[in-house]
PDB file of N, CA, C and O in Angstrom, chain B, residues numbered from 101:
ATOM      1  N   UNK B 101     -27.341  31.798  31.893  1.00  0.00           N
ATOM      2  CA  UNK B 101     -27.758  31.320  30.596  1.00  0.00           C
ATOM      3  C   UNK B 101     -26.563  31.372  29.651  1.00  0.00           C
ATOM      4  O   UNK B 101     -25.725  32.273  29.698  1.00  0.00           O
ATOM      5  N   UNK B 102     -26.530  30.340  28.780  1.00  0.00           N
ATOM      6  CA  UNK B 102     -25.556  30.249  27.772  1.00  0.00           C
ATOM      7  C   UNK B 102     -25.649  31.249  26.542  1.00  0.00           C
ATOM      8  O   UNK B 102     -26.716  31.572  26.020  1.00  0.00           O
ATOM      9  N   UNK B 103     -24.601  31.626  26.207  1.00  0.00           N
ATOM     10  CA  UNK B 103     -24.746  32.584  25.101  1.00  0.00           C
ATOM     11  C   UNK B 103     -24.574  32.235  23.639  1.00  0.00           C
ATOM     12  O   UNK B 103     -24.589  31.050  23.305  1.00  0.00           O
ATOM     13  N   UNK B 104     -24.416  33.165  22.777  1.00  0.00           N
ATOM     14  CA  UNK B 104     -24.056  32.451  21.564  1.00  0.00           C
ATOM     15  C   UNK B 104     -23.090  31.686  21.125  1.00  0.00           C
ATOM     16  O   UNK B 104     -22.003  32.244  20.970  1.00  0.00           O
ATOM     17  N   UNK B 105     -23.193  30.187  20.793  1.00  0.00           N
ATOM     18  CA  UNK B 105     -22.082  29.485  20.782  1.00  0.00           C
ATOM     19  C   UNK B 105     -21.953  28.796  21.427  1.00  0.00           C
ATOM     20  O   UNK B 105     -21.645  27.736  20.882  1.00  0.00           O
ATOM     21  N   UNK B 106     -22.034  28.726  22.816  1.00  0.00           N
ATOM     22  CA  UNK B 106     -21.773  28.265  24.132  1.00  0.00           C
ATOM     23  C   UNK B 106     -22.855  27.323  24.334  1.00  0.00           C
ATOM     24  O   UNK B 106     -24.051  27.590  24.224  1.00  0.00           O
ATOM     25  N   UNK B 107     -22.266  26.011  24.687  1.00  0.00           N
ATOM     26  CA  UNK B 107     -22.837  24.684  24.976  1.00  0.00           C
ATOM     27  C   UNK B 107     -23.547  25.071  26.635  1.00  0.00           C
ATOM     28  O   UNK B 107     -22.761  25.810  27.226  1.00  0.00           O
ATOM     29  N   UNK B 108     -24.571  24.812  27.330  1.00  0.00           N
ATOM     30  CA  UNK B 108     -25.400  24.812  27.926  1.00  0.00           C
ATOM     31  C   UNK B 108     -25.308  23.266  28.876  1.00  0.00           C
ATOM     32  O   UNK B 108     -25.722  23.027  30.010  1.00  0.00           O
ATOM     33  N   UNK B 109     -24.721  22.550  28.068  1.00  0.00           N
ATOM     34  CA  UNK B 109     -24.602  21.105  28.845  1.00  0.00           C
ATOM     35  C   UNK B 109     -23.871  21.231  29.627  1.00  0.00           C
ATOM     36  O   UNK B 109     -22.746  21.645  29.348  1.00  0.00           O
ATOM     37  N   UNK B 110     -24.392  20.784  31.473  1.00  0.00           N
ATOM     38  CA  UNK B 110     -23.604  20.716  32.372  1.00  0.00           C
ATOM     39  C   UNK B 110     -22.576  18.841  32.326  1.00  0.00           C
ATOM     40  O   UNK B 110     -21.894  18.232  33.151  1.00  0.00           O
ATOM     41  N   UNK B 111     -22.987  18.590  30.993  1.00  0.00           N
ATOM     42  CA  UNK B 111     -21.936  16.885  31.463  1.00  0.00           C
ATOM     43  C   UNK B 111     -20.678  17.002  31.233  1.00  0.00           C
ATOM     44  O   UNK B 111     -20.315  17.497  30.167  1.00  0.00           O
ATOM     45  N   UNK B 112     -19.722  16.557  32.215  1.00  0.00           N
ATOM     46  CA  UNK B 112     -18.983  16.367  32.442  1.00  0.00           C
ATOM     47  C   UNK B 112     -18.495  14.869  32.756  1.00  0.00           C
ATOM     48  O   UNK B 112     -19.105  14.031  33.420  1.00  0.00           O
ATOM     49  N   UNK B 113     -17.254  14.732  32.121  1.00  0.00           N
ATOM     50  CA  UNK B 113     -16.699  13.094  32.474  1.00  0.00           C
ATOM     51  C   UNK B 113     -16.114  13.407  33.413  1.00  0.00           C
ATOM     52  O   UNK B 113     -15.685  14.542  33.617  1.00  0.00           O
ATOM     53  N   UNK B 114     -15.938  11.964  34.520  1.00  0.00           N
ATOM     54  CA  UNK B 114     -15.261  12.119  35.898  1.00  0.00           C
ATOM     55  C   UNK B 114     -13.988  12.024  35.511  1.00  0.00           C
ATOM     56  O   UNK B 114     -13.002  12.634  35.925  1.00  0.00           O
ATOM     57  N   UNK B 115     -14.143  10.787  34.253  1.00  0.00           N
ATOM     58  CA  UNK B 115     -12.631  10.145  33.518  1.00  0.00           C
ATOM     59  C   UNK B 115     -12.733  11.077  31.905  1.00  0.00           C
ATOM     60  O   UNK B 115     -13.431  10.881  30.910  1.00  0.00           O
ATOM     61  N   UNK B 116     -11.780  12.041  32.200  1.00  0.00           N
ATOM     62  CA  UNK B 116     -11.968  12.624  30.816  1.00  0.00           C
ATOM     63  C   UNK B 116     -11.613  11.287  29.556  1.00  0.00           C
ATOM     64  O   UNK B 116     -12.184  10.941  28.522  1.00  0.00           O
ATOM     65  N   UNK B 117     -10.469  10.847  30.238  1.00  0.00           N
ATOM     66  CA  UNK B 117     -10.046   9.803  29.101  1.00  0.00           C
ATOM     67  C   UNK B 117     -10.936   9.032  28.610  1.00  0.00           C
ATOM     68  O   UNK B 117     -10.633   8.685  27.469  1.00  0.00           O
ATOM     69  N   UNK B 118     -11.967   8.585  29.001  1.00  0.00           N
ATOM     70  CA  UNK B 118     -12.982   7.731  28.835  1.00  0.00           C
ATOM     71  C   UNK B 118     -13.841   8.572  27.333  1.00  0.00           C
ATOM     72  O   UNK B 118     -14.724   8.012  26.683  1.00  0.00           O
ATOM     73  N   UNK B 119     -13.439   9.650  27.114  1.00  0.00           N
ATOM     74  CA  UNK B 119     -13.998  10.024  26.027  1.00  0.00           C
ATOM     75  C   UNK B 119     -14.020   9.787  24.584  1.00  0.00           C
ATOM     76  O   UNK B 119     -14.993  10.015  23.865  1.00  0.00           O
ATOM     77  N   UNK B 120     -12.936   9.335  24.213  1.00  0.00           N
ATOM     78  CA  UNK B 120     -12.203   8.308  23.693  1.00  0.00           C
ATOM     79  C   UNK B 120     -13.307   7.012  23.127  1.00  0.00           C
ATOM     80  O   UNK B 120     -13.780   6.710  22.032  1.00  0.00           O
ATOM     81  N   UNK B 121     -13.392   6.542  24.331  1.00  0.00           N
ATOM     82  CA  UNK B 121     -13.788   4.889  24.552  1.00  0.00           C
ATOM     83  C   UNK B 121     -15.331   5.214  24.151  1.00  0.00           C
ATOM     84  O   UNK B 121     -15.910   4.865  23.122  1.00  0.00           O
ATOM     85  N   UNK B 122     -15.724   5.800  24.986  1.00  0.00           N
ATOM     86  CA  UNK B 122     -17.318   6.463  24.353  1.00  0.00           C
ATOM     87  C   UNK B 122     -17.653   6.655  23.184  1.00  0.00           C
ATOM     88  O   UNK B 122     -18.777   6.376  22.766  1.00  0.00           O
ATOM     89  N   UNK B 123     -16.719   7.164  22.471  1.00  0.00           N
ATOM     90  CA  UNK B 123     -17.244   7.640  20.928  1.00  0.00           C
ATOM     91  C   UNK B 123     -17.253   6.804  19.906  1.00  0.00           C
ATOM     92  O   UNK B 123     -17.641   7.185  18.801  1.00  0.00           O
ATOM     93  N   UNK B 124     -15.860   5.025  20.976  1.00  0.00           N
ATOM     94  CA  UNK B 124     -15.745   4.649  19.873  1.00  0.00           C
ATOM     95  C   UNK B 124     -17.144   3.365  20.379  1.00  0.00           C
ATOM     96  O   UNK B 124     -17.256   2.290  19.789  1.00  0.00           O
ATOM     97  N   UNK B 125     -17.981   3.750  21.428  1.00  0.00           N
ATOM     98  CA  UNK B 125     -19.133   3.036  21.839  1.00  0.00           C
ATOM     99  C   UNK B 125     -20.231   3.041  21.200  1.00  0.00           C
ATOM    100  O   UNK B 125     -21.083   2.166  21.041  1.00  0.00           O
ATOM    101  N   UNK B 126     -20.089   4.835  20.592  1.00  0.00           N
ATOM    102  CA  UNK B 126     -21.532   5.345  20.069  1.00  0.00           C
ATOM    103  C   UNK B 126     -21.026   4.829  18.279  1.00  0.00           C
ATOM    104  O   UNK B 126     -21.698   4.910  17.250  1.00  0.00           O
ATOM    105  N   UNK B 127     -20.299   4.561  18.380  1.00  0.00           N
ATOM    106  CA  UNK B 127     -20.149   4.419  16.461  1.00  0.00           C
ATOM    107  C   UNK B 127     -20.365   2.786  16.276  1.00  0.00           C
ATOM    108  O   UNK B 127     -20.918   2.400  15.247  1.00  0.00           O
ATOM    109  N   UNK B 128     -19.923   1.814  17.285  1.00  0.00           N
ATOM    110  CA  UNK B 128     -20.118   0.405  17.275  1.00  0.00           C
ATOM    111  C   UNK B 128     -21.518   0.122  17.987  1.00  0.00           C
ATOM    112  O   UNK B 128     -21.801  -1.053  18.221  1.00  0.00           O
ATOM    113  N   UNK B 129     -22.503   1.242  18.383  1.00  0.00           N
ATOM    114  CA  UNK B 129     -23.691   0.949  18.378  1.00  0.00           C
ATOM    115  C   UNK B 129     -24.728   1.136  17.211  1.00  0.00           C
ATOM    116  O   UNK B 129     -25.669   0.393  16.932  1.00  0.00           O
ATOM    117  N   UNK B 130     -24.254   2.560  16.457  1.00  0.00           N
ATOM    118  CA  UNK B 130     -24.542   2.752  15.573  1.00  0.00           C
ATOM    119  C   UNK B 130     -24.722   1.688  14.277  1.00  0.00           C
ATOM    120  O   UNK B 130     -25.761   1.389  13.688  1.00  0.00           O
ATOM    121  N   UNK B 131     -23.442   1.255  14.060  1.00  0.00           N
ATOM    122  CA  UNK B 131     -23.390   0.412  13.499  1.00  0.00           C
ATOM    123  C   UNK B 131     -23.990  -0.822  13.404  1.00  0.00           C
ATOM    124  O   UNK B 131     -24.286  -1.281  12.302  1.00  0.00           O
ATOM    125  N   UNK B 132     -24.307  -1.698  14.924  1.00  0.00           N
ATOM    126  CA  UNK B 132     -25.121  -2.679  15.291  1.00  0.00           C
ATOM    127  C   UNK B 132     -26.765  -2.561  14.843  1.00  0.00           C
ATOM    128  O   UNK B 132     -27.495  -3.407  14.326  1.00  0.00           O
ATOM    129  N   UNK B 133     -27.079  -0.947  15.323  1.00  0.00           N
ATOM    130  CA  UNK B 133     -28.355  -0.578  14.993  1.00  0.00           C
ATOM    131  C   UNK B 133     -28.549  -0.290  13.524  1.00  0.00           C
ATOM    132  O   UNK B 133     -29.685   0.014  13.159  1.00  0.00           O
ATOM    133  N   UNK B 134     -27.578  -0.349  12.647  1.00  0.00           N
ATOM    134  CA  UNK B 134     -27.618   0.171  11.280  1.00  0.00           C
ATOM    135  C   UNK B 134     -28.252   1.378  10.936  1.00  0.00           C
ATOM    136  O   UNK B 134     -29.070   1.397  10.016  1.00  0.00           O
ATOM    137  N   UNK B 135     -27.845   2.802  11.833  1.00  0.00           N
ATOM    138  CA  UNK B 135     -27.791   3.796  11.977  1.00  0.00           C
ATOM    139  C   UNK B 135     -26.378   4.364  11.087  1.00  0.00           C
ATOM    140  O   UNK B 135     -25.321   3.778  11.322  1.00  0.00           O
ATOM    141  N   UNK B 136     -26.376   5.339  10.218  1.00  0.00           N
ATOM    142  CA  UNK B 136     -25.403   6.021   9.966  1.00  0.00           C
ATOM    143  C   UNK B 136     -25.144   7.171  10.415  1.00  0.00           C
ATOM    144  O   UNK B 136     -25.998   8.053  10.496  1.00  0.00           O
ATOM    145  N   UNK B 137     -23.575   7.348  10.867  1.00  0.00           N
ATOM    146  CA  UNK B 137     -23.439   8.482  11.824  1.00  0.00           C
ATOM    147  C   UNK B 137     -23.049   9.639  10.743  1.00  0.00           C
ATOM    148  O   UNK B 137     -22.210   9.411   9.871  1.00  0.00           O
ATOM    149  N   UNK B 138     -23.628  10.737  10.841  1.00  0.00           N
ATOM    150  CA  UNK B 138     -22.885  11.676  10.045  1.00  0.00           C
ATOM    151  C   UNK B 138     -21.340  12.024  10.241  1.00  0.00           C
ATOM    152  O   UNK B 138     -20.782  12.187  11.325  1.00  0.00           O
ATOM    153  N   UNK B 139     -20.643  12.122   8.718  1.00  0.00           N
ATOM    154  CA  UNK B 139     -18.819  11.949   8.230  1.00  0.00           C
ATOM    155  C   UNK B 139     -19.078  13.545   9.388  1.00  0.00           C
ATOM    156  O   UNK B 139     -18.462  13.349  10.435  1.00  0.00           O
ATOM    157  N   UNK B 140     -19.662  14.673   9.390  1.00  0.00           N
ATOM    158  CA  UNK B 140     -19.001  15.906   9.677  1.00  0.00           C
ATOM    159  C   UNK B 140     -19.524  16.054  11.209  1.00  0.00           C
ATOM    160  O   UNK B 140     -19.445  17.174  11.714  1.00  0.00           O
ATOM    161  N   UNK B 141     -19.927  15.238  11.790  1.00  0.00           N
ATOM    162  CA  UNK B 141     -20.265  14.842  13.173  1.00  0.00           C
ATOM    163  C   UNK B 141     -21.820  15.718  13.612  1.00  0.00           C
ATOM    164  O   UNK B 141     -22.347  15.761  14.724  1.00  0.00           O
ATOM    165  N   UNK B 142     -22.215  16.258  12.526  1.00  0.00           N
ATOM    166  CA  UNK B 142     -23.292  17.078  12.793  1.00  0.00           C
ATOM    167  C   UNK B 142     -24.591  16.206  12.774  1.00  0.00           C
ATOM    168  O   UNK B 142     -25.080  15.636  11.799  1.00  0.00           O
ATOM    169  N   UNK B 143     -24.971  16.224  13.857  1.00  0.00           N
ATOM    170  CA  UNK B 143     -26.164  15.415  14.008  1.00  0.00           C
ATOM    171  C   UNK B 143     -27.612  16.298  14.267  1.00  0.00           C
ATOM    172  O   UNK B 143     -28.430  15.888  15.090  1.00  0.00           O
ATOM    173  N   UNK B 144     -27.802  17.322  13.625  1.00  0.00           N
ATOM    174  CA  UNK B 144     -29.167  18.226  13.287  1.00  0.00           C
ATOM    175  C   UNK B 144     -29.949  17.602  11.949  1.00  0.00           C
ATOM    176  O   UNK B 144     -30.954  18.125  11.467  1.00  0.00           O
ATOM    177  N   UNK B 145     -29.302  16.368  11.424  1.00  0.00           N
ATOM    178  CA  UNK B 145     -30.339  16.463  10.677  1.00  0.00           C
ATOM    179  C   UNK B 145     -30.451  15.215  10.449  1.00  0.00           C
ATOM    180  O   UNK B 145     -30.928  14.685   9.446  1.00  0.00           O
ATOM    181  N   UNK B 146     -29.856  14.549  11.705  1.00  0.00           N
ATOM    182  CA  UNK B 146     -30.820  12.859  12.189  1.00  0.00           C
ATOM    183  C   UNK B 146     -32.124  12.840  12.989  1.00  0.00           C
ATOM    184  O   UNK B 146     -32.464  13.641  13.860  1.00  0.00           O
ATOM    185  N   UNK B 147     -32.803  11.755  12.523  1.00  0.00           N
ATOM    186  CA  UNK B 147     -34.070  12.143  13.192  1.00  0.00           C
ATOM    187  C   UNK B 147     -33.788  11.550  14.544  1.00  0.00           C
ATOM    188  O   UNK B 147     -33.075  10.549  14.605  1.00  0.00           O
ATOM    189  N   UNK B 148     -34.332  12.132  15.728  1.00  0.00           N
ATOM    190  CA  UNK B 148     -34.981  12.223  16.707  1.00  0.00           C
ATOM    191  C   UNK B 148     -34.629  10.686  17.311  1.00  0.00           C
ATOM    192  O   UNK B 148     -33.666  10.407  18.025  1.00  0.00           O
ATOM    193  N   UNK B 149     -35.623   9.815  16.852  1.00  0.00           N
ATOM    194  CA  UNK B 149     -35.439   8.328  16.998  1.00  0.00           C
ATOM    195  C   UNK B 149     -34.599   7.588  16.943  1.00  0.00           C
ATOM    196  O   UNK B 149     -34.580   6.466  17.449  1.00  0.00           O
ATOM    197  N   UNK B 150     -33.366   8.366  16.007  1.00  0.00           N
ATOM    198  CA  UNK B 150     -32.353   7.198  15.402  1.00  0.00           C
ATOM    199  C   UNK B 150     -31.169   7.462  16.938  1.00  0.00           C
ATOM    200  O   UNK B 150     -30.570   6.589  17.567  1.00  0.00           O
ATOM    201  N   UNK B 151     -31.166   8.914  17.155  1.00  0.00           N
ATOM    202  CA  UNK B 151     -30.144   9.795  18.302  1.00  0.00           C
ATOM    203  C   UNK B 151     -30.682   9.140  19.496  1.00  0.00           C
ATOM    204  O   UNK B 151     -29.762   8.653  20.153  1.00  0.00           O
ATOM    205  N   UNK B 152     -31.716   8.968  19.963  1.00  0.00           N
ATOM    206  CA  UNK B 152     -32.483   8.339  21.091  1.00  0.00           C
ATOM    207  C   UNK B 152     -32.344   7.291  21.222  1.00  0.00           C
ATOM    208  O   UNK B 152     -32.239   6.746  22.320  1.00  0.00           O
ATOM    209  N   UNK B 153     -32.296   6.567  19.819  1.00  0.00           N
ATOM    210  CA  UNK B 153     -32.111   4.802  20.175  1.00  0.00           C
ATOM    211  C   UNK B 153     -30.445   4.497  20.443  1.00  0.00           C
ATOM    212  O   UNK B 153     -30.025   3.602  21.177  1.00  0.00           O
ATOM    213  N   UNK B 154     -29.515   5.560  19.588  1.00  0.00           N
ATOM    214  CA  UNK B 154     -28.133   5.448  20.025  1.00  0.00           C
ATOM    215  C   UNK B 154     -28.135   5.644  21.568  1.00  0.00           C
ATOM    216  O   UNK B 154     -27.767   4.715  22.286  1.00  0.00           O
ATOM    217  N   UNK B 155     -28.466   6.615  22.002  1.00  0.00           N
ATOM    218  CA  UNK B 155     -28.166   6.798  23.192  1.00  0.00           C
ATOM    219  C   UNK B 155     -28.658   5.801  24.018  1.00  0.00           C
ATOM    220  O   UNK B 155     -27.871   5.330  24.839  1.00  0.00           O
ATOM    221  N   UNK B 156     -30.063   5.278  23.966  1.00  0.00           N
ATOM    222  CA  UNK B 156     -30.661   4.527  24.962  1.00  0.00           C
ATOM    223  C   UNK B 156     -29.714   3.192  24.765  1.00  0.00           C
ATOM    224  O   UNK B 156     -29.252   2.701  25.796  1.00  0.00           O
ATOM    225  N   UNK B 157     -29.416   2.612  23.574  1.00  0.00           N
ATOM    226  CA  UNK B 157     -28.761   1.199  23.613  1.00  0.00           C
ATOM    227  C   UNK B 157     -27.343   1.314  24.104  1.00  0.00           C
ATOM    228  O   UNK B 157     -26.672   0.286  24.197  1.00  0.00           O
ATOM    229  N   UNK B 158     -26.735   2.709  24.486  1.00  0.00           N
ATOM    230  CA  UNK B 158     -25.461   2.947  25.083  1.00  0.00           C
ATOM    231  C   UNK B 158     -25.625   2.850  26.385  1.00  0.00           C
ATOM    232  O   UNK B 158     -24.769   2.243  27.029  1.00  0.00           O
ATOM    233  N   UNK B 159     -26.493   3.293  26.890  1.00  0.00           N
ATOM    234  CA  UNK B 159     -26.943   3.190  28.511  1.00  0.00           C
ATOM    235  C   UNK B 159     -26.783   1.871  28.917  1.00  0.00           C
ATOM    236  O   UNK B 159     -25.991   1.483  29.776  1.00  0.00           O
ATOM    237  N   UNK B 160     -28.004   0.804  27.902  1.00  0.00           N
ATOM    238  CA  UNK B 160     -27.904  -0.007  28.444  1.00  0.00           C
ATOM    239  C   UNK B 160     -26.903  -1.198  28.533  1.00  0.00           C
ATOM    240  O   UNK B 160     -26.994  -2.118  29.346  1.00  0.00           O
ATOM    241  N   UNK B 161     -25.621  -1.007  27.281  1.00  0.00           N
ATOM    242  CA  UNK B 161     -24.550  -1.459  27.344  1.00  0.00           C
ATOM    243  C   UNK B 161     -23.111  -0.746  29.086  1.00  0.00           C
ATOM    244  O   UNK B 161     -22.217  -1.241  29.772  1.00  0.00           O
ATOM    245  N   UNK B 162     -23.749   0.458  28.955  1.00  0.00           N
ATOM    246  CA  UNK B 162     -22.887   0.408  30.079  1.00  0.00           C
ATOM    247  C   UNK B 162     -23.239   0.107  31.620  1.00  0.00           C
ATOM    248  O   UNK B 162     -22.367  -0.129  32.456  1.00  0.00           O
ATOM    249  N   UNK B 163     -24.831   0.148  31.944  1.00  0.00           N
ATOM    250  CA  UNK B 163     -25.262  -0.493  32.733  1.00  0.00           C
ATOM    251  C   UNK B 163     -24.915  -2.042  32.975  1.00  0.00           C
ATOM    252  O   UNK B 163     -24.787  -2.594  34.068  1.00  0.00           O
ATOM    253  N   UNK B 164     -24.777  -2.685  31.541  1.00  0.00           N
ATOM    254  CA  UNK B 164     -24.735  -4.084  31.931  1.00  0.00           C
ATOM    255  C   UNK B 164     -23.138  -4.583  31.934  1.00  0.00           C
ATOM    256  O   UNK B 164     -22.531  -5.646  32.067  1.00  0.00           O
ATOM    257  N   UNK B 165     -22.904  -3.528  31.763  1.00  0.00           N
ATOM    258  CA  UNK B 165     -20.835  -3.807  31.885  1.00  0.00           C
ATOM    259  C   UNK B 165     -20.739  -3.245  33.132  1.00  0.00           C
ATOM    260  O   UNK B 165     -19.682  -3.739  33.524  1.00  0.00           O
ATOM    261  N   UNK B 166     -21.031  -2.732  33.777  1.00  0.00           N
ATOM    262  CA  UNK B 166     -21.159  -2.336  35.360  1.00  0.00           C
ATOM    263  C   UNK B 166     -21.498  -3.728  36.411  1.00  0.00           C
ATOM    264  O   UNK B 166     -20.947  -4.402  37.281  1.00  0.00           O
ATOM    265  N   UNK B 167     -22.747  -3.631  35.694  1.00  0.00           N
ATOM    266  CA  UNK B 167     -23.577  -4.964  36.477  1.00  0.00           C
ATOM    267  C   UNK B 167     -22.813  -6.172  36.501  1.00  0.00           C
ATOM    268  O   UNK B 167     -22.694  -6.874  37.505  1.00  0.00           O
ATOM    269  N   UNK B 168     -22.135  -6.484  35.043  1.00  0.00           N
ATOM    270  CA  UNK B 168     -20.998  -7.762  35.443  1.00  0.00           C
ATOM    271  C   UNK B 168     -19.615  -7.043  36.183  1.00  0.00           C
ATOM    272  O   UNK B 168     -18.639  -7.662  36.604  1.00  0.00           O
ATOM    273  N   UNK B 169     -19.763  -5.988  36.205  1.00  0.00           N
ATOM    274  CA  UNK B 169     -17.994  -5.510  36.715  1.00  0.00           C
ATOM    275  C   UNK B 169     -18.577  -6.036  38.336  1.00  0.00           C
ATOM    276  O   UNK B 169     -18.071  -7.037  38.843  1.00  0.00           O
ATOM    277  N   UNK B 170     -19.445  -5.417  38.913  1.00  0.00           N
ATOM    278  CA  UNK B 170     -19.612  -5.567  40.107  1.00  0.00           C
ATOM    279  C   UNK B 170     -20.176  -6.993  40.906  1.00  0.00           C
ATOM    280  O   UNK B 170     -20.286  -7.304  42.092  1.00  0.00           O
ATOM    281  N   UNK B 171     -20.509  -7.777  39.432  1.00  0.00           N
ATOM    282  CA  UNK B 171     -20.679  -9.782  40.130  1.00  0.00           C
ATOM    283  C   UNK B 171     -19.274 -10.009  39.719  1.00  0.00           C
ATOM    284  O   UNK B 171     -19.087 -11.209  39.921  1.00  0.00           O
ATOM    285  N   UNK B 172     -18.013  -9.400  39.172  1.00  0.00           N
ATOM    286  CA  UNK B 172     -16.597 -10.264  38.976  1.00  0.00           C
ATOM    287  C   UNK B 172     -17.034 -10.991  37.859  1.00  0.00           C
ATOM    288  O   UNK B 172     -16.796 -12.195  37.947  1.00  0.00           O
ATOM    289  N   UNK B 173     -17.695 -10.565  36.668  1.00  0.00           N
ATOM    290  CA  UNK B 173     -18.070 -11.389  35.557  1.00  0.00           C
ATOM    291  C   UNK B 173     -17.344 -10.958  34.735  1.00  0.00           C
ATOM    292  O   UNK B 173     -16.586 -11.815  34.282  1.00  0.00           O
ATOM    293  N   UNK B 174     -17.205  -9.736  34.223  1.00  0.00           N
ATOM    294  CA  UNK B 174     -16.510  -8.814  33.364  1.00  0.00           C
ATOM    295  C   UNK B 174     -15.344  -9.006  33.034  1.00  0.00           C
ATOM    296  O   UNK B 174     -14.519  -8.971  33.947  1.00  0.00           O
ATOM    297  N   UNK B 175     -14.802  -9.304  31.480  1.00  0.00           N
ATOM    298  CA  UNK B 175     -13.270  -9.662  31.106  1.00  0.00           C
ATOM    299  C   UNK B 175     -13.402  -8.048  30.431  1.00  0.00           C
ATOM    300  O   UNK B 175     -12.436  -7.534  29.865  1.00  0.00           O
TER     301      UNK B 175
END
């Protein structure tokens, strides 16, 4: 068990570098969704729905950049 302080999340990137590219995924979704991201990155006091819909519309952007990487569609 995680202790005080200590993040509990086992995720890990395969491509650390890709972390980068991610964040700047979740802020140009945000944005699309007209979600505002909190300036101090603290997200305890977004609701529920707004964090869920970021995440879910990130999934499905990288699912479908996969899906063309693997038909040779993808620029």
């Amino acid at each position: 068990m995680a202790g005080q302080g200590q993040s509990r999340s086992s995720n890990t990137l395969v491509v650390p570098q890709a972390s980068q590219a991610l964040d700047q995924l979740k802020y140009e979704v945000a944005q699309e969704l007209g979600i505002q991201i909190p300036q101090d990155g603290y997200y305890g006091y977004m609701a529920t729905r707004d964090t869920g819909a970021i995440g879910g519309y990130i999934t499905r952007k990288l699912v479908q950049i996969a899906e063309q990487q693997l038909a040779g569609t993808y620029r």
